[in-house]
Z-matrix of the N, CA and C atoms (Angstrom, degrees):
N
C 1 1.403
C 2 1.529 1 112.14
N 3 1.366 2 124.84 1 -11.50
C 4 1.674 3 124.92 2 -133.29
C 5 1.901 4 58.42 3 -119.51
N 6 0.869 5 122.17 4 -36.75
C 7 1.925 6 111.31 5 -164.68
C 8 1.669 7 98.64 6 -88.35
N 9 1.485 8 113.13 7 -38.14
C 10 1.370 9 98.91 8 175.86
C 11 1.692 10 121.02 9 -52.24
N 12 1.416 11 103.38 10 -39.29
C 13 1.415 12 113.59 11 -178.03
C 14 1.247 13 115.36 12 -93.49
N 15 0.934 14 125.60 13 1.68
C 16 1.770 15 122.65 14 145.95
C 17 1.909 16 108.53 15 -83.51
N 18 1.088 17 112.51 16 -63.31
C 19 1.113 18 98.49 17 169.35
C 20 1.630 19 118.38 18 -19.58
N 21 1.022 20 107.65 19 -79.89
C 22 1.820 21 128.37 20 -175.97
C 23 1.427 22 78.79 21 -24.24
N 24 1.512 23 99.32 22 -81.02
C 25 2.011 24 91.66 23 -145.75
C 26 1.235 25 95.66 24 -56.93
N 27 1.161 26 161.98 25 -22.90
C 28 1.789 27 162.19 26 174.29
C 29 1.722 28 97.18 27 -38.47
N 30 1.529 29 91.52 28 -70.40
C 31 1.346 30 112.30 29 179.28
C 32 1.607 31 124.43 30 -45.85
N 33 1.480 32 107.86 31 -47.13
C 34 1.557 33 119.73 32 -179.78
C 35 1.803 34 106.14 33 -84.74
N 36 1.239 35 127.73 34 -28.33
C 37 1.406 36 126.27 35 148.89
C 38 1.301 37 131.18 36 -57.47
N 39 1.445 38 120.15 37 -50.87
C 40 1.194 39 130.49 38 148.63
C 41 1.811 40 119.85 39 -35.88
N 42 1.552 41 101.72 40 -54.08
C 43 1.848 42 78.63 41 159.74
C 44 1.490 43 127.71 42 -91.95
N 45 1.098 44 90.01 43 -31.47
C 46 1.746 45 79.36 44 170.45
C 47 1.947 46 120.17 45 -48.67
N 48 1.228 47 119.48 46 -50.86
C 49 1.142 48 128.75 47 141.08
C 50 1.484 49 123.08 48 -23.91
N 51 0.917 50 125.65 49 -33.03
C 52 1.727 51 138.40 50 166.03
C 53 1.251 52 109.97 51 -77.47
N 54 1.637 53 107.79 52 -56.48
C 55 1.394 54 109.57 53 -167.53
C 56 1.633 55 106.03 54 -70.25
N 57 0.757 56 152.71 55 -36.50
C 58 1.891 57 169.70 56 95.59
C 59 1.731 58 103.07 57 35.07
N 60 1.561 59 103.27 58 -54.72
C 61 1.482 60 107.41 59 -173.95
C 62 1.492 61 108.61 60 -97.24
N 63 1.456 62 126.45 61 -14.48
C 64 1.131 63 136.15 62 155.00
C 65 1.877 64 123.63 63 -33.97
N 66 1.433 65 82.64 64 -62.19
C 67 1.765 66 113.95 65 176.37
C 68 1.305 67 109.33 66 -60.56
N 69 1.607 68 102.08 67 -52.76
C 70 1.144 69 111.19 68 -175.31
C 71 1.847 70 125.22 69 -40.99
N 72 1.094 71 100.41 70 -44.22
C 73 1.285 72 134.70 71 -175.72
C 74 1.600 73 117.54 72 -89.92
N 75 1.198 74 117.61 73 -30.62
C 76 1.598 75 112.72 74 167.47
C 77 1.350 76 93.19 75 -101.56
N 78 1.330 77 145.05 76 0.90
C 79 1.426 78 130.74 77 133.92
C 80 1.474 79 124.78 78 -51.51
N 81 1.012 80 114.80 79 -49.26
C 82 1.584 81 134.94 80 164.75
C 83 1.453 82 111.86 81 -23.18
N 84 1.780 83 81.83 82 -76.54
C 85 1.813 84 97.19 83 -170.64
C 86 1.262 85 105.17 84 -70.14
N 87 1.344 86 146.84 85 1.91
C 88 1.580 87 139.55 86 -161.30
C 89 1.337 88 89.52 87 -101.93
N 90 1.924 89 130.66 88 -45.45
C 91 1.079 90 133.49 89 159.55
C 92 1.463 91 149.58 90 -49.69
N 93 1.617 92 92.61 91 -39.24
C 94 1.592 93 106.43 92 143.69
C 95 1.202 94 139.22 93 -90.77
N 96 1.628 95 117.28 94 20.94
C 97 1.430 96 141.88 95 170.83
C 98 1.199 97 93.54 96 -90.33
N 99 1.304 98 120.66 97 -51.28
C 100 1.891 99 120.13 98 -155.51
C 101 1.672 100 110.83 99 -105.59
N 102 1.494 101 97.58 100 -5.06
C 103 1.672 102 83.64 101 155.60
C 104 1.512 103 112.05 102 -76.09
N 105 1.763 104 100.57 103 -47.40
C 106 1.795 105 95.80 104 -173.19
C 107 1.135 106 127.08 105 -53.26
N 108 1.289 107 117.16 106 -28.49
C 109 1.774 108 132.82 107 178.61
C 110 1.640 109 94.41 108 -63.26
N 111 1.661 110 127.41 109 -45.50
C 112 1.306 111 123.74 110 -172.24
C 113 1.422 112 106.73 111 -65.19
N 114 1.589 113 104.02 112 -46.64
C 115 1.581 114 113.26 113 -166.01
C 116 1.517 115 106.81 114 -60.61
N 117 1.763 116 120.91 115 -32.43
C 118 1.388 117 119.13 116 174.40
C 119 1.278 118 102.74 117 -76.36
N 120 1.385 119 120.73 118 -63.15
C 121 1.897 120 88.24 119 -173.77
C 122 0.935 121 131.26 120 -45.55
N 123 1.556 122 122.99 121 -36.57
C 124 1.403 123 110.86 122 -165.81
C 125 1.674 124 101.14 123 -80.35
N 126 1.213 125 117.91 124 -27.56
C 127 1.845 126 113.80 125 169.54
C 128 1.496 127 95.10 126 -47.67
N 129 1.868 128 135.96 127 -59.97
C 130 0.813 129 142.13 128 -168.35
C 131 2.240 130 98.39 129 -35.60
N 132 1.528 131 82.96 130 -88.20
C 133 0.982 132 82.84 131 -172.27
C 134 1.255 133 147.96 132 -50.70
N 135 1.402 134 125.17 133 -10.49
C 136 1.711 135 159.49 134 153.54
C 137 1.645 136 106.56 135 -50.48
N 138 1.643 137 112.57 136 -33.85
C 139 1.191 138 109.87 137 170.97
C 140 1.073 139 122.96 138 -126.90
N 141 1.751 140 118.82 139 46.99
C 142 0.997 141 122.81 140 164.71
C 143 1.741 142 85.99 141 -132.80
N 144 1.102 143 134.11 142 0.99
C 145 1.629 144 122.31 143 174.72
C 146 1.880 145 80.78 144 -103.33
N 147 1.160 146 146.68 145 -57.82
C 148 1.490 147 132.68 146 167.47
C 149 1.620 148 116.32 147 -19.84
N 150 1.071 149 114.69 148 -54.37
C 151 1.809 150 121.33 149 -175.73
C 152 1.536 151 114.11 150 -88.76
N 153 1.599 152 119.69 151 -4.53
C 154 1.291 153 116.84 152 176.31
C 155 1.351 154 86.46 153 -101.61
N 156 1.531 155 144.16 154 -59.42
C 157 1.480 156 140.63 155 154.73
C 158 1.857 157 103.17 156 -8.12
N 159 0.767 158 105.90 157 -58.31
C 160 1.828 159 122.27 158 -155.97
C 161 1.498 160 90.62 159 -66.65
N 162 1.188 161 105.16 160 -56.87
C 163 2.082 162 116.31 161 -163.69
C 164 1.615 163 102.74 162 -78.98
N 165 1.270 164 119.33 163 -29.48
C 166 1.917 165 120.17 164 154.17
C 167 1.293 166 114.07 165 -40.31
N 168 1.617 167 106.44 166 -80.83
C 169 1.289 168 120.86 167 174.13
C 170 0.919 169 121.15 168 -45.62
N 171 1.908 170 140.17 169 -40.66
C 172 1.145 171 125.37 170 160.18
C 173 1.869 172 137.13 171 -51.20
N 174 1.279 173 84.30 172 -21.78
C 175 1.607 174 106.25 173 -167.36
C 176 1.856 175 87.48 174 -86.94
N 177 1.018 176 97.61 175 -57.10
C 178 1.702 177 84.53 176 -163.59
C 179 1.462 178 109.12 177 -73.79
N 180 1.459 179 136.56 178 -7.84
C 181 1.281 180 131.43 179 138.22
C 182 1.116 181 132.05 180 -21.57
N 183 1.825 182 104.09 181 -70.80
C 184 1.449 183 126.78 182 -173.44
C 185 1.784 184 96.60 183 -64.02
N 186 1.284 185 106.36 184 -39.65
C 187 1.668 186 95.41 185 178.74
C 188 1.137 187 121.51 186 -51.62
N 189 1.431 188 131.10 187 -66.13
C 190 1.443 189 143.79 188 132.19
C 191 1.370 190 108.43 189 4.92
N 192 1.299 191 120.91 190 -95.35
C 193 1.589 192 129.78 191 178.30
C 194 1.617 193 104.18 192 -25.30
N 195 1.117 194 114.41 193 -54.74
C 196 1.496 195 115.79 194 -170.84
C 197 1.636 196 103.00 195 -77.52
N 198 1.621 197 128.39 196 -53.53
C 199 1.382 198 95.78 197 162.70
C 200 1.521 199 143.13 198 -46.78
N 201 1.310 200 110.60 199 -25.72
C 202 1.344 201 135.80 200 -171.97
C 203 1.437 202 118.54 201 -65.18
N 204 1.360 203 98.48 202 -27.57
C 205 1.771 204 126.98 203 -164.55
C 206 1.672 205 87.25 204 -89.98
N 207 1.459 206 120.23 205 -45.40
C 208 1.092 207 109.85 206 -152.35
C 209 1.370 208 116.07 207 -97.95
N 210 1.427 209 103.62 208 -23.18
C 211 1.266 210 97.58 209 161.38
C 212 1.864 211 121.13 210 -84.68
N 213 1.321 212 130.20 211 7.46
C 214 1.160 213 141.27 212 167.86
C 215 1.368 214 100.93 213 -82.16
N 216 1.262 215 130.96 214 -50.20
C 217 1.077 216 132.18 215 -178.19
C 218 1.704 217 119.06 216 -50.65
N 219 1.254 218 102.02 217 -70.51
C 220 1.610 219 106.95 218 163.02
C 221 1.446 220 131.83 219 -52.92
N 222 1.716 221 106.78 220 -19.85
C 223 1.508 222 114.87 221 150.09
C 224 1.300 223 129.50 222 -52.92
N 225 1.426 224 91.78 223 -48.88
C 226 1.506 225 110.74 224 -173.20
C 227 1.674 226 115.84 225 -59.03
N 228 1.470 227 91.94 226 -49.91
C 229 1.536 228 113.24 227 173.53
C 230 1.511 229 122.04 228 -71.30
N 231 1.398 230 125.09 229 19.17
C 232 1.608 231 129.09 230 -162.49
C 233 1.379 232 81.07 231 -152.94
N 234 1.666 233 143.52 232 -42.76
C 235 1.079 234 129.23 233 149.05
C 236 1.472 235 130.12 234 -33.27
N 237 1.491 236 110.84 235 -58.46
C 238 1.566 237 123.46 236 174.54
C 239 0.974 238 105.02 237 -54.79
N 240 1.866 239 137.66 238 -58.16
C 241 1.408 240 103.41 239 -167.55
C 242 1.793 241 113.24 240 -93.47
N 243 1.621 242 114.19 241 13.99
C 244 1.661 243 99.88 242 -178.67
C 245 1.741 244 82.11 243 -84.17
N 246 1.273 245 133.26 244 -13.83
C 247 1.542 246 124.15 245 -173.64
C 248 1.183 247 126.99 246 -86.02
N 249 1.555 248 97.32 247 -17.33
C 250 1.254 249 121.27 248 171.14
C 251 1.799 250 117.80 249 -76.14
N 252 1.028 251 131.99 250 -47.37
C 253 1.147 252 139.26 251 90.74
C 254 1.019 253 134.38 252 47.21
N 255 1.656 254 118.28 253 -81.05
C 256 1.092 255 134.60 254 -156.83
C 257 1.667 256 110.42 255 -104.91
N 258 1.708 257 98.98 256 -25.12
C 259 1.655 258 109.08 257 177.77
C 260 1.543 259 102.56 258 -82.90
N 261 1.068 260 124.19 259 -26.53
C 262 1.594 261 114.20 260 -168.71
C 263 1.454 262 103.00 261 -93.06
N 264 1.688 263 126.13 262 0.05
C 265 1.321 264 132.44 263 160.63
C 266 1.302 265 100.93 264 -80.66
N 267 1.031 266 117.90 265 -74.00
C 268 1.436 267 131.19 266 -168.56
C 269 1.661 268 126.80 267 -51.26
N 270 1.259 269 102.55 268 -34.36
C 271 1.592 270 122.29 269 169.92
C 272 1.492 271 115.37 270 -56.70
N 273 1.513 272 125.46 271 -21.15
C 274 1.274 273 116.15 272 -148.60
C 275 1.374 274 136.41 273 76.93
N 276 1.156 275 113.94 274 -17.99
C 277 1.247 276 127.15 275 -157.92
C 278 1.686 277 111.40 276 -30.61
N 279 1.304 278 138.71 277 151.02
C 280 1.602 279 132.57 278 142.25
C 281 1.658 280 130.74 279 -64.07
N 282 0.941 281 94.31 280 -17.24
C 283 1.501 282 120.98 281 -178.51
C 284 2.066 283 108.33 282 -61.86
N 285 0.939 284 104.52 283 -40.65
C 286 1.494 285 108.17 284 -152.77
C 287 1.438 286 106.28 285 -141.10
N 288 1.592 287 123.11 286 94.92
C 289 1.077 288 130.82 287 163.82
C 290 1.460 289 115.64 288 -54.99
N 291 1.539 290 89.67 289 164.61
C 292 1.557 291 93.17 290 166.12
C 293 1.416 292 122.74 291 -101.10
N 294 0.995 293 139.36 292 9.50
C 295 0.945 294 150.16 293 137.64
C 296 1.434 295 126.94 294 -81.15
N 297 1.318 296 133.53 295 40.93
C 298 1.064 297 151.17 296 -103.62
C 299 1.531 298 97.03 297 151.38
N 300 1.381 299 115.84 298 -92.48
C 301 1.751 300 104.48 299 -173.43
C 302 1.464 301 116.14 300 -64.49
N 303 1.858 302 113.65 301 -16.98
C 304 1.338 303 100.04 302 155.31
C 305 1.268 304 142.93 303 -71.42
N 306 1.764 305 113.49 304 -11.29
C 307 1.404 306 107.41 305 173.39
C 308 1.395 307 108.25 306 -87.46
N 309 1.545 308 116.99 307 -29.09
C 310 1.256 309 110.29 308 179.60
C 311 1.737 310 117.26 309 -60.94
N 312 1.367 311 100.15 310 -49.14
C 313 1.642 312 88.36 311 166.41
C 314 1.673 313 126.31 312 -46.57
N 315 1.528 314 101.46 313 -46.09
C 316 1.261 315 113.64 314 169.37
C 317 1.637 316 122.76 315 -25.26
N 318 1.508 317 105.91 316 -84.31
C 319 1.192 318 136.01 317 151.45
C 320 2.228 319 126.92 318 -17.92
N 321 1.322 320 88.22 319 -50.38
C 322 1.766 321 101.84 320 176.88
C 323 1.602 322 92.93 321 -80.34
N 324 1.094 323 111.90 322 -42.25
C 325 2.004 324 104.20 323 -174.86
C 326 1.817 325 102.08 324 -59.04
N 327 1.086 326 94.40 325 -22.31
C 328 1.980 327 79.74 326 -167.38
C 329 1.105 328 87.88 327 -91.32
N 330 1.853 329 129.53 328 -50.47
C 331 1.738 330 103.98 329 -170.59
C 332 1.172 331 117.95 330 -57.09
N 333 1.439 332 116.48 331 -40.89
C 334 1.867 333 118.19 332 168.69
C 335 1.513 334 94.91 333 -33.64
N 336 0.851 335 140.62 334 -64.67
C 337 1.563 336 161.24 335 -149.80
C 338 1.268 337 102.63 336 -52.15
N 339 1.145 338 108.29 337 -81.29
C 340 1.413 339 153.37 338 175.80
C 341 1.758 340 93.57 339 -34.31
N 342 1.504 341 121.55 340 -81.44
C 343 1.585 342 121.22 341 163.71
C 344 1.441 343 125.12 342 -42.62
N 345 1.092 344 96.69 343 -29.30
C 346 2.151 345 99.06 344 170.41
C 347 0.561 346 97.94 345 -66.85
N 348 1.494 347 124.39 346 -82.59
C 349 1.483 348 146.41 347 -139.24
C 350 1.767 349 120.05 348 -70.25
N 351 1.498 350 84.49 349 -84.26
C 352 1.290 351 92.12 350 -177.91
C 353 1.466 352 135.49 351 -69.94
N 354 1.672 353 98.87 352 -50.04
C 355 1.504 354 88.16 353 173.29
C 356 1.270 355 123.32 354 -40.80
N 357 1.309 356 123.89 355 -53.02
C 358 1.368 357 141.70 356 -179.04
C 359 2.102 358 114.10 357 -44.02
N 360 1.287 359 102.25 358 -66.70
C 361 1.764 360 92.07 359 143.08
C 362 1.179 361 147.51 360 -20.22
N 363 1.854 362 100.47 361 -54.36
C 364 1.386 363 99.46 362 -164.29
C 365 1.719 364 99.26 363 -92.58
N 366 1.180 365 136.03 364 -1.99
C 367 1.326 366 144.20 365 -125.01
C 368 2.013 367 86.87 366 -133.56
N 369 1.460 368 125.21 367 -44.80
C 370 1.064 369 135.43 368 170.71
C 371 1.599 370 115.17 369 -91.23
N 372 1.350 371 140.43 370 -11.43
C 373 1.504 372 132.78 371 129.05
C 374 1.253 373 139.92 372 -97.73
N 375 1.371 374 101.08 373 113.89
C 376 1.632 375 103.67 374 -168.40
C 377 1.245 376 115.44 375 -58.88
N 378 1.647 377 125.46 376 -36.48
C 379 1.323 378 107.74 377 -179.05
C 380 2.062 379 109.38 378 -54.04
N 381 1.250 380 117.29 379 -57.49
C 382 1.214 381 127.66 380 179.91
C 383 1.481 382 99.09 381 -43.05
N 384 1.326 383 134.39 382 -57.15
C 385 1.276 384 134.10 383 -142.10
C 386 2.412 385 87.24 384 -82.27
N 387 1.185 386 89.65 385 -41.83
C 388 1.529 387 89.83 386 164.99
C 389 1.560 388 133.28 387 -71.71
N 390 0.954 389 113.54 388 15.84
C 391 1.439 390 126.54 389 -159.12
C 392 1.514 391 122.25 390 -142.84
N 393 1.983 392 93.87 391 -13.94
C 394 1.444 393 110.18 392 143.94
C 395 1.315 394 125.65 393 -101.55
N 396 1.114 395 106.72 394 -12.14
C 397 1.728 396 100.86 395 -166.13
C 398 1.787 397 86.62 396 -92.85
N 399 1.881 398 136.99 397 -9.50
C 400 1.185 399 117.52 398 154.96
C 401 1.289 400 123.00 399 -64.00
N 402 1.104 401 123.37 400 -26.94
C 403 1.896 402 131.35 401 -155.66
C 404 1.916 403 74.17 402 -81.76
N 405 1.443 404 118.28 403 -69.67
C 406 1.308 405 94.98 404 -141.22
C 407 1.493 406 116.33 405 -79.82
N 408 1.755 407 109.11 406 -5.46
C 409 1.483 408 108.13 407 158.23
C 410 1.618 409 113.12 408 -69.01
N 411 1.419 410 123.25 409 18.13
C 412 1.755 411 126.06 410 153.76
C 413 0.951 412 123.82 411 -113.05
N 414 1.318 413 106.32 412 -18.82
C 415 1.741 414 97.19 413 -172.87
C 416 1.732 415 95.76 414 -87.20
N 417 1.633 416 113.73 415 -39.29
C 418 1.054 417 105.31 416 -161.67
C 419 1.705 418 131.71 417 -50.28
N 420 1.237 419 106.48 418 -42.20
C 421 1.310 420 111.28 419 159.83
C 422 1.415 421 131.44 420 -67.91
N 423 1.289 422 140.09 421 -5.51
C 424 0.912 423 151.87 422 136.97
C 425 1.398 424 130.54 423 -54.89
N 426 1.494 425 125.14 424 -28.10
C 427 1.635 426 123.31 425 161.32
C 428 1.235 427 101.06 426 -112.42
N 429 1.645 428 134.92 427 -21.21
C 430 1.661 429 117.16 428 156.83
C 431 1.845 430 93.14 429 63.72
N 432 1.321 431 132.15 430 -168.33
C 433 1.720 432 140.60 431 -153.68
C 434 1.454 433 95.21 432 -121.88
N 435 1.835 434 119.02 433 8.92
C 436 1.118 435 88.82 434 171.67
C 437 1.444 436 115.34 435 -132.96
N 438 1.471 437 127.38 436 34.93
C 439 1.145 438 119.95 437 150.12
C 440 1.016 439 117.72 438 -108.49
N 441 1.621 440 110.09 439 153.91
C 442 1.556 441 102.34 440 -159.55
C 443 1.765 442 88.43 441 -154.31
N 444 1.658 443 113.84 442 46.82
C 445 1.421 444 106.21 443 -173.59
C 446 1.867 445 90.63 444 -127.96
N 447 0.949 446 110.90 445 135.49
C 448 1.992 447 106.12 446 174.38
C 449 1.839 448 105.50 447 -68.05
N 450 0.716 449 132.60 448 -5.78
C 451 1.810 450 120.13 449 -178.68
C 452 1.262 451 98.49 450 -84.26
N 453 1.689 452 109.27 451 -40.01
C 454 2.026 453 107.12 452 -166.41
C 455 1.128 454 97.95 453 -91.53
N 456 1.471 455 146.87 454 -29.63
C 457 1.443 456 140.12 455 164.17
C 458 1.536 457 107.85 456 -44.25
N 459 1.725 458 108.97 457 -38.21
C 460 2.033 459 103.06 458 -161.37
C 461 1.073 460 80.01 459 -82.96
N 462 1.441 461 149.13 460 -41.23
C 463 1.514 462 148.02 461 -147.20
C 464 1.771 463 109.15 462 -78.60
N 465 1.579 464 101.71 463 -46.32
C 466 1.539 465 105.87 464 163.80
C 467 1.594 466 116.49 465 -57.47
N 468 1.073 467 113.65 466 -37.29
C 469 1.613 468 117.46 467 -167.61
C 470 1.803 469 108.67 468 -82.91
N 471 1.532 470 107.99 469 -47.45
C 472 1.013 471 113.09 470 -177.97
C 473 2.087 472 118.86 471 -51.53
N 474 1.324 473 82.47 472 -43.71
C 475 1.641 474 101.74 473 178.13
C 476 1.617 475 90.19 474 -75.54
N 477 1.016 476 147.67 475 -109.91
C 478 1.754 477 145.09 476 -156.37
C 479 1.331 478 100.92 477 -24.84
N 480 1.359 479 139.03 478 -56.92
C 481 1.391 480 137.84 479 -154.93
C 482 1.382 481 108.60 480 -84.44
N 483 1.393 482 131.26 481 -11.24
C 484 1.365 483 137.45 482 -151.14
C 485 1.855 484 93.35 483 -98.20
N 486 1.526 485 123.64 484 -35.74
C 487 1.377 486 84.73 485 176.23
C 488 1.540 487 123.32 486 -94.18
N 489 1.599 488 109.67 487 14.74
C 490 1.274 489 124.21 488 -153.67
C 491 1.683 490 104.92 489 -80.89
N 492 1.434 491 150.89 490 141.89
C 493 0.939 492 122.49 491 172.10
C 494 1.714 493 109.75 492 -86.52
N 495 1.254 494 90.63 493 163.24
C 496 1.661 495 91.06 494 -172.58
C 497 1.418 496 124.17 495 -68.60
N 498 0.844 497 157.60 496 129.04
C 499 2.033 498 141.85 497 146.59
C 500 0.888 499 87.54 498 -65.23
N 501 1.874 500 111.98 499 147.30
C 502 1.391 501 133.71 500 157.17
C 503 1.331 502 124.82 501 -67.76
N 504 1.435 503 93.58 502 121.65
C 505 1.797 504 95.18 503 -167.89
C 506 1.941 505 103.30 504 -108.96
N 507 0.947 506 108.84 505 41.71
C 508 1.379 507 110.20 506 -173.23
C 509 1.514 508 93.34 507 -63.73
N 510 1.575 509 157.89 508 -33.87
C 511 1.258 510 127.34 509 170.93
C 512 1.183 511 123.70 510 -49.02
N 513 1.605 512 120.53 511 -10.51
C 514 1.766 513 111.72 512 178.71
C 515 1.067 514 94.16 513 -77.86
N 516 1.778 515 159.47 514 -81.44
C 517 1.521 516 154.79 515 -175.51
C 518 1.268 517 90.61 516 8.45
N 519 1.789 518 99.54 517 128.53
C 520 1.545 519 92.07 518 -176.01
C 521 1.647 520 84.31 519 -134.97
């Protein structure tokens, strides 16, 4: 009897001892279940901050690329006409004094000018922007499409503008 009942508890230690390493072990795996679930999200998420990185950088490329374009372009185009320019100096040509490509340069510096500067002035104050659009509702009818000589243009203008008082146009001073 004294062996039957050692046995037993052998037996009931023996599983308990099982049941212990049982746990033991689907403790284990519950732990190495929930690292991998961690270890994939964060892979997850490592490559989804990689492809928003990726789709930035692509974008601000193409931004680039497209400034790049555009300011080449307007290079290109400020190239063409100083070359333009520069061949009908350089050529000899009969065509085109030099005294001659200096007024024309002359002349393109003030409309450049003129589009920076002024329009932009007169176009952002209304009194100014009102105070031209009177002058040229006077002059205009007064040279009408068919004079086309500079003495009767200064002579039309001089007479319309002369009793007008002036606005200060100190942004034209160039």
């Amino acid at each position: 009897m004294r062996d039957e009942r050692e046995t037993a508890i052998r037996i009931r230690e023996e599983a308990v001892r099982q049941a212990q390493l049982e746990k033991e072990k689907a403790a284990k795996a519950e732990e190495e279940k929930a690292k991998a679930i961690v270890a994939q999200k964060q892979a997850q998420d490592k490559k989804a901050a990689e492809q928003a990185a990726a789709a930035e950088k692509a974008q601000k490329a193409e931004k680039d690329k497209k400034v790049a374009a555009a300011a080449a372009a307007e290079k290109a185009k400020s190239a063409a006409a100083a070359g333009i320019a520069d061949a009908s100096s350089n050529t000899g040509s009969n065509f085109v004094s030099e005294t001659a490509l200096v007024e024309y340069k002359r002349y393109m510096d003030l409309l450049a000018h003129l589009k920076t500067v002024a329009v932009p002035a007169v176009e952002n104050d209304p009194a100014i922007r009102k105070f031209c659009a009177g002058i040229r509702r006077e002059i205009m009818p007064s040279i009408g499409q068919l004079i086309n000589k500079q003495h009767e243009i200064i002579r039309v203008v001089c007479v319309t503008i002369q009793p007008l008082v002036f606005y200060p146009l100190d942004y034209l001073d160039m």
